[in-house]
N, C-alpha and C positions, 0 to 999 in steps of 0.2 A: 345941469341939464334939467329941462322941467321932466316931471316926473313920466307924462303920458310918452314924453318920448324915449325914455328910458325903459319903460314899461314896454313900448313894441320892438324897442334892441332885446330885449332881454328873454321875450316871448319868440323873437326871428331865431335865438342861439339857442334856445330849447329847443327848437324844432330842429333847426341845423346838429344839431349833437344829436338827437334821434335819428335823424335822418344818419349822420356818419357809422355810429353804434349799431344801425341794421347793417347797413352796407358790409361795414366789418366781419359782422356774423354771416351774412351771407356769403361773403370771399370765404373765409373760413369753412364754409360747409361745399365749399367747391374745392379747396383745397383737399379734403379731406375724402370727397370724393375721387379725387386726381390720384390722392397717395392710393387709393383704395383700388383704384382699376390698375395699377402699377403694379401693385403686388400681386393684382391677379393675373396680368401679363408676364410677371417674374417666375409666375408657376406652371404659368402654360409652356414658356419658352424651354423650360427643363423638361418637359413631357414632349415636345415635339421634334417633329427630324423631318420635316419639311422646310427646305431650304426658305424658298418664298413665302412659309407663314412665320416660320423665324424672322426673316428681313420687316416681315410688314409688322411683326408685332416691335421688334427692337425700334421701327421709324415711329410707333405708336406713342412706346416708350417716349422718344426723344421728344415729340409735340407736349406728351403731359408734366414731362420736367418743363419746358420752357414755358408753359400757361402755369405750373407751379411759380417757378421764380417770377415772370409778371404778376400774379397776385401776392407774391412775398413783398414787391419792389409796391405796390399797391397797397398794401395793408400797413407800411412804413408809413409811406404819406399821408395816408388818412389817420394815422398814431398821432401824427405829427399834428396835423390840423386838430384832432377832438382835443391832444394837448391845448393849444393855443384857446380854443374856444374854449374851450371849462375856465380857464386862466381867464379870457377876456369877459366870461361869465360871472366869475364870484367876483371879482374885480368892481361890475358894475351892481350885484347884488350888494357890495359894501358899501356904496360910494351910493345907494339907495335906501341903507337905511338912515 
């Protein structure tokens, strides 16, 4: 491959790996938010004895597990991809020098 064009493949999967590695950390810090309103809803629900604030906090509950497991099922894929990219990375950093 001539070099300049290896040089903007190589420059496009730097930026793509930044780009996945923010994403990542950003699911992460929503994630973490998610466990974090959970446990504060785990502590409310033991303090309360309001039938309808119990139901709406336990339906509350159940939306932040399922936006949990989508970013779990999410944070897989993108594993997956910065896997492959870093691989498809040093690959053409070798094969450049």
């Amino acid at each position: 491959m001539a070099i300049s064009f290896t040089g903007s493949i190589i420059a496009r999967l730097k930026k793509e790996i930044a780009n996945t590695e923010r994403e990542m950390l950003e699911r992460g810090k929503k994630k973490e938010k998610a466990l974090f309103k959970i446990n504060q809803l785990e502590k409310d629900i033991k303090l309360s004895f309001s039938p309808s604030d119990l139901s709406s906090k336990m339906t509350r509950i159940s939306k932040l597990k399922a936006e949990i497991s989508k970013i779990n099922g999410l944070q897989t894929t993108l594993s997956k991809q910065l896997v492959m990219k870093k691989a498809s990375l040093k690959k053409l950093l070798s094969q450049d020098q």
